[in-house]
FIROPA-447880 format. One record per residue (C-alpha): residue number from 0; x, y negated, z. Coordinates in Angstrom, 3 decimals, decimal comma. Layout:
! residues N
<NUM; <X; Y; Z>>,
...
//
This chain:
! residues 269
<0; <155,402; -120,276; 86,970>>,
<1; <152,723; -122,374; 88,021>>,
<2; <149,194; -120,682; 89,145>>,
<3; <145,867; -121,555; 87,586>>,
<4; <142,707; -121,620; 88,954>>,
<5; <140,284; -119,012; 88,044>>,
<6; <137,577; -120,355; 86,488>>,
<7; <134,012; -118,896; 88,278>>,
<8; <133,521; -116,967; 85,035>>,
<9; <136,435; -114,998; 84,644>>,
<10; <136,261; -114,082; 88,217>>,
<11; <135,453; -109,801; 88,342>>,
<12; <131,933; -109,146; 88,886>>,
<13; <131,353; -107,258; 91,904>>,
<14; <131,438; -103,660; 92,391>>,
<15; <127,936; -102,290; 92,790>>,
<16; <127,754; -100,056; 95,870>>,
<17; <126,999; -96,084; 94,646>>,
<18; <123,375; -95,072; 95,420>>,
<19; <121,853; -91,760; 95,205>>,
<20; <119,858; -93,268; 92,319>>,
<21; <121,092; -95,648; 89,297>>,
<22; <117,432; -97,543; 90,108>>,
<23; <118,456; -98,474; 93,455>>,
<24; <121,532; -100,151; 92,725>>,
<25; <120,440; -103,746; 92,500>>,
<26; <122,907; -106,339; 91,036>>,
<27; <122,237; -109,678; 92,486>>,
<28; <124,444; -111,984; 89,898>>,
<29; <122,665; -114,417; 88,073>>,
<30; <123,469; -114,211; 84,495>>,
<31; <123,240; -110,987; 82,773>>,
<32; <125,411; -110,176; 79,533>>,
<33; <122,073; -111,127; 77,203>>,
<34; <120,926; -114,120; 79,373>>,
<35; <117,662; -115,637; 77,521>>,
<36; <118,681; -118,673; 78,561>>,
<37; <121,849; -118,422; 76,107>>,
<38; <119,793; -116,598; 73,277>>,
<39; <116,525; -118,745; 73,129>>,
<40; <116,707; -122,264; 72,518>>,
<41; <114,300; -124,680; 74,369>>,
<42; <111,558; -126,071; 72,497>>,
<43; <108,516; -128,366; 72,872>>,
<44; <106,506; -125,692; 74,037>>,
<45; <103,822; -126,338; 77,386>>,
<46; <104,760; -125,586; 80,957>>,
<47; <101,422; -124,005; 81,339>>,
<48; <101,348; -120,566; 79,473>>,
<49; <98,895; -117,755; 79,589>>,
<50; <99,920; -113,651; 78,896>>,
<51; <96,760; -112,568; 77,210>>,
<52; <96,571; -108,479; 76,984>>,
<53; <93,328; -109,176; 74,468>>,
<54; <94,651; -109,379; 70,737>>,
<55; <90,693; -109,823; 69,464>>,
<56; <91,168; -113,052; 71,741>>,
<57; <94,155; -114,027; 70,317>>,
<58; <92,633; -113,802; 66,528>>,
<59; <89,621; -115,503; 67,689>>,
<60; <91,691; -118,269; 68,900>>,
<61; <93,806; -118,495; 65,829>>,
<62; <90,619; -118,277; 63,519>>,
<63; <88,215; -120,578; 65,198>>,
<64; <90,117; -122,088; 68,076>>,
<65; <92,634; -124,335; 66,660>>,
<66; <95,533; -122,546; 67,723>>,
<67; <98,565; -122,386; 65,918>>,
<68; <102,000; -120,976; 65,800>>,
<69; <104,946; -122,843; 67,620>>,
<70; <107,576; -120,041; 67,795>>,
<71; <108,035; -116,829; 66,590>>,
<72; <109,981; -113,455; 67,483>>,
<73; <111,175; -110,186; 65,386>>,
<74; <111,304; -107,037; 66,575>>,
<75; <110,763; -103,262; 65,898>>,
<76; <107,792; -103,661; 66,467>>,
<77; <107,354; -106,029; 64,148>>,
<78; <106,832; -110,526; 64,662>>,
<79; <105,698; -111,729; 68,000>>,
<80; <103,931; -115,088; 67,182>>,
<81; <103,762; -117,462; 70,163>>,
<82; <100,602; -120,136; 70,182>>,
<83; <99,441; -123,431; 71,546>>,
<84; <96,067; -124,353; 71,910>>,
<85; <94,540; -127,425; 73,788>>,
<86; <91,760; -127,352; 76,194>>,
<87; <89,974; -130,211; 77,874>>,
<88; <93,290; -132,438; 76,601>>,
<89; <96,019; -130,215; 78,116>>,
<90; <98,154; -128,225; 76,191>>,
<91; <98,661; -124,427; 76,559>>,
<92; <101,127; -121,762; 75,608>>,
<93; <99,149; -118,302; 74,501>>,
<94; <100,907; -115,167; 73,964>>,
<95; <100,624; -111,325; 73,617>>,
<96; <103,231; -110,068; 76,048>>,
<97; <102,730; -106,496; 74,278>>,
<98; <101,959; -102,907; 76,316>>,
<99; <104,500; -102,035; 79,293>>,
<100; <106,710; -102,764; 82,130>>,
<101; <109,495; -103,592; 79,831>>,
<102; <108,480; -105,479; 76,782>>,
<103; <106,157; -107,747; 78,495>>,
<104; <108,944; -108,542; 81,323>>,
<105; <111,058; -109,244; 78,567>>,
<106; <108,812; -111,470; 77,083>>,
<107; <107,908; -113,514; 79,931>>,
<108; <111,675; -113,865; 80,589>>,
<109; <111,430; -115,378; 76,962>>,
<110; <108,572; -118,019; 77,447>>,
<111; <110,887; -119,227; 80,747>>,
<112; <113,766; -119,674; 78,930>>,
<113; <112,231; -121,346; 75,875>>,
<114; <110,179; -123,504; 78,903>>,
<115; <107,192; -122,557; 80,279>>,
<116; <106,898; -122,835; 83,952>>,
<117; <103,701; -122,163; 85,325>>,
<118; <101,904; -118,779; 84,197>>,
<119; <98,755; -116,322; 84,371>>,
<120; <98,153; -112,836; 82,600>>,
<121; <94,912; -111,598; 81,962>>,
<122; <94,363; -107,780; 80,920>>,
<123; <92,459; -104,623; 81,785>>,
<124; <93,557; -102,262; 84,585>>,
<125; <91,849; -98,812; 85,473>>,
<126; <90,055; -98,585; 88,517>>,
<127; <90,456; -95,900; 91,655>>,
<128; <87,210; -96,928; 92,804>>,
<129; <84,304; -95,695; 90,446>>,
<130; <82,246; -97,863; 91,994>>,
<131; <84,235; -100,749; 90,445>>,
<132; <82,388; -101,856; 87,694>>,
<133; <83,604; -102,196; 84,010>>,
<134; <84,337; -105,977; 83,527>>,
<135; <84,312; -106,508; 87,295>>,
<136; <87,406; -108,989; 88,204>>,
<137; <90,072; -107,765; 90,029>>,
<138; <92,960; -110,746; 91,353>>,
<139; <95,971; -108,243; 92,321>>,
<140; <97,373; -109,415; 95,847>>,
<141; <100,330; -107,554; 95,763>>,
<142; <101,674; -104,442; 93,062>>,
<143; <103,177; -101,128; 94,010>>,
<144; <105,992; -101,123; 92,275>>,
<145; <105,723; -97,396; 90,901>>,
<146; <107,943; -98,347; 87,565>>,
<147; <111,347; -99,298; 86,470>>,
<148; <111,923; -103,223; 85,376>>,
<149; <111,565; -104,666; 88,754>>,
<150; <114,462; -103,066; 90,383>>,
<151; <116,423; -104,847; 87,823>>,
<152; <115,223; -108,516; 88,995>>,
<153; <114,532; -107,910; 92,972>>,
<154; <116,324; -105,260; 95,454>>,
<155; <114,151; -101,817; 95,975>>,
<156; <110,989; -102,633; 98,139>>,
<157; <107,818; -100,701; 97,915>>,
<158; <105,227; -104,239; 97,188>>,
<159; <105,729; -107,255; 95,258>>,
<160; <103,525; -110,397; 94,865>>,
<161; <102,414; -113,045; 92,503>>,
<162; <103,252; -116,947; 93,821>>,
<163; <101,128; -118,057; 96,016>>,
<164; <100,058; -121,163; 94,287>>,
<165; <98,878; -119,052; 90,933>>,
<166; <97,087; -116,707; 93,083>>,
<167; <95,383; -119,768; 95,424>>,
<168; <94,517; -121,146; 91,623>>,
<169; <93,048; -118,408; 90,184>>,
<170; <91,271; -117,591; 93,180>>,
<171; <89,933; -121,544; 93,383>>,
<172; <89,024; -121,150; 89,532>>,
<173; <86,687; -118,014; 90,158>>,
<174; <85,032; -119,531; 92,749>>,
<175; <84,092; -122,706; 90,906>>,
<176; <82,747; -120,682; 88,225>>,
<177; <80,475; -118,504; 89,985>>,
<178; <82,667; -115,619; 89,104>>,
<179; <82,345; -112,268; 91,958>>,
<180; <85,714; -110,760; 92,086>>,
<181; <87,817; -108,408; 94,456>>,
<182; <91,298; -109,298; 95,591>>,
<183; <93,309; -106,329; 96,329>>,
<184; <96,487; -104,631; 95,282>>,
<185; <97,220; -102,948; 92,218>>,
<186; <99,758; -99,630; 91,313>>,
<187; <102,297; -100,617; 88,191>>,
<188; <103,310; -97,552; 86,861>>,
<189; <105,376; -96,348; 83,532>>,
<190; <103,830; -93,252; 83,413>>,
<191; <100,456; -93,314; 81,266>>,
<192; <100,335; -89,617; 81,062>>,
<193; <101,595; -88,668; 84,578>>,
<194; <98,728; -90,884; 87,076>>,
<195; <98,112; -87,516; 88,637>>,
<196; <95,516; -87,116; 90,777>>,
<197; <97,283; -86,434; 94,064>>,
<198; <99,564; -89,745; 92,811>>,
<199; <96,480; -91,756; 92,387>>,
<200; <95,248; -90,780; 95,877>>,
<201; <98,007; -91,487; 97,441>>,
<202; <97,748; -95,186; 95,432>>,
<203; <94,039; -95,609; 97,095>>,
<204; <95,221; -94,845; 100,594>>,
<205; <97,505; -97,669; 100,808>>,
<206; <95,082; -100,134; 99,463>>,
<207; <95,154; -99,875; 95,340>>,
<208; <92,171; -100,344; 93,786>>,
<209; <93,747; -100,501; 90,182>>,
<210; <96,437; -99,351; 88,451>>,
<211; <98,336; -100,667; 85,337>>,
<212; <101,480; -101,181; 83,955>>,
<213; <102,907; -104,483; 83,832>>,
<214; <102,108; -106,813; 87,151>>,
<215; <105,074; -105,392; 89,234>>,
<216; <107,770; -106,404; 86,827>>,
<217; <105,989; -109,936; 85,698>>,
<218; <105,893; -110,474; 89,575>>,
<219; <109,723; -109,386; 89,875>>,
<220; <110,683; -111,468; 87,020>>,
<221; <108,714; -114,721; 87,894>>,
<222; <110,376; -114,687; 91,631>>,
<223; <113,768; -113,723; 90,005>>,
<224; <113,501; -117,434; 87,632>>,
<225; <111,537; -119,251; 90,232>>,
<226; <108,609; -119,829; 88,274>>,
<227; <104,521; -119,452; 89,101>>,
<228; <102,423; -116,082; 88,302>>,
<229; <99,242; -114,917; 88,614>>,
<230; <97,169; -112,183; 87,216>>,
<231; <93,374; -111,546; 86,310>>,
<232; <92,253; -108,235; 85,621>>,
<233; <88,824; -106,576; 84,690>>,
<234; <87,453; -103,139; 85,437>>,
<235; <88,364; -100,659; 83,187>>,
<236; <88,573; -97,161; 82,693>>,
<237; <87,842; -94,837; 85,678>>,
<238; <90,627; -92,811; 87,098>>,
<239; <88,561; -92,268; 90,665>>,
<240; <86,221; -89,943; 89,539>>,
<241; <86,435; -86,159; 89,195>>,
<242; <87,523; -86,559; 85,599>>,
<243; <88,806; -89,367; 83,727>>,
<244; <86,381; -91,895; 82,295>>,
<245; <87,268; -94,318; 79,371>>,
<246; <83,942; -95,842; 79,447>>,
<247; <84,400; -98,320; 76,285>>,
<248; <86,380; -100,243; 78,535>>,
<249; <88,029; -102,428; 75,937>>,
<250; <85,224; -103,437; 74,061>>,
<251; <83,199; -105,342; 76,969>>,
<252; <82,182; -108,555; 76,344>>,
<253; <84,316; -109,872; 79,535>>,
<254; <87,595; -110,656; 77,207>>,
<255; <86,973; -113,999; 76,286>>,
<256; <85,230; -114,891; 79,410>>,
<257; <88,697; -113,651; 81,149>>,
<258; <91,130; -115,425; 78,821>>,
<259; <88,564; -118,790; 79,747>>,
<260; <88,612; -118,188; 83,426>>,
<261; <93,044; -117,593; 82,686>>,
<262; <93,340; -120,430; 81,122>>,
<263; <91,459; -122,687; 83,246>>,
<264; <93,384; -121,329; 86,614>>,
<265; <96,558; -121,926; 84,642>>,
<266; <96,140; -125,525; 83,268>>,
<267; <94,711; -126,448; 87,655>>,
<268; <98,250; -125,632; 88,467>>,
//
């Protein structure tokens, strides 16, 4: 009987060494059993794309922008519109990559495969310093990875950062615009109700200055396709006080102003 060769995908997967903790076993293969690539066709959609956190934005853009739909999703939690708009000539992807770790990982991994190349989020973060401002800019350096979806696209390591180039960009942008901002590193986290206090001090002392609860993962995920990310955060609510402070955080004027200074760091890449 003759032998055949195997064929690289039929070959067994390998085994993944036992760890103390499910979390810590990283699988390095390539192609996952739901690979976007294989469920979300390409389209004629921009290689420039920006995450925007700010859904007001969003319907402002739609309304008076000239935005308009080039892609859609469905989920549970309900359609997931995805937009272009076009500023100064160039085109740009917009999209709301929804609240946590998970869901917006998953939908960055969707802009990628659908192909976008070249990325920055903008969003609010709380701050650990209440001398931080609310609307003052913060350009995360690095994220503690204190949540779940990045151990699924990098092995276990404490810090993860954004690509150079998007961070050099957005730092280039704020500059040109007269924009004073902080660059520091910021603490990803899943758990919204457990940021205890001796968590969040523990957050300062190695350098955090805000927490939040997506850059870790978009940071995993963009090194894990190859792609550029960046992030732009404002000043939110205070965590560094004796109590916590909302402080109207999301209704400051600084939205559109952000989603601006985004887009224009974005489209310079």
């Amino acid at each position: 009987m003759k032998s055949r060769r195997v064929k690289s995908s039929e070959r067994a997967p390998a085994r993944l060494p036992r760890r103390p903790f499910p979390i810590l076993e990283f699988d390095p293969s390539p192609t996952a059993i739901i690979e976007p690539r294989r469920v979300y066709k390409r389209i004629d959609i921009p290689k420039h794309c920006v995450l925007c956190f700010f859904q007001d934005v969003i319907d402002d853009l739609v309304l008076n922008g000239g935005a308009r739909e080039i892609d859609h999703d469905i989920s549970e939690v309900g359609r997931l519109p995805m937009y272009e708009v076009e500023i100064g000539g160039k085109r740009l992807a917009v999209v709301h990559p929804r609240v946590g770790a998970a869901i917006a990982a998953a939908m960055l991994d969707r802009m990628i495969a659908r192909g976008a190349r070249k990325f920055i989020a903008c969003g609010g973060a709380g701050v650990l310093d209440s001398k931080i401002a609310v609307g003052h800019v913060i350009v995360p350096s690095s994220a503690v990875r204190d949540e779940g979806t990045s151990y699924h696209y990098l092995p276990p390591g404490r810090e993860v950062a954004p690509h150079p180039r998007a961070l050099a960009a957005i730092e280039r942008t704020l500059k040109r615009n007269g924009v004073d901002y902080i660059v520091a590193k910021t603490w990803t986290t899943d758990g919204l109700f457990r940021e205890t206090r001796a968590r969040m001090l523990a957050r300062k002392r190695e350098g955090c200055l805000t927490v939040e609860m997506e850059a870790a993962a978009f940071f995993a995920v963009a090194q894990f396709r190859r792609v550029q990310f960046g992030q732009i955060l404002y000043g939110g609510d205070d965590l560094g006080g004796d109590a916590w402070d909302h402080r109207n955080w999301n209704r400051h004027q600084v939205r559109e102003r952000l989603f601006t200074l985004a887009a224009e760091a974005c489209l310079s890449m």
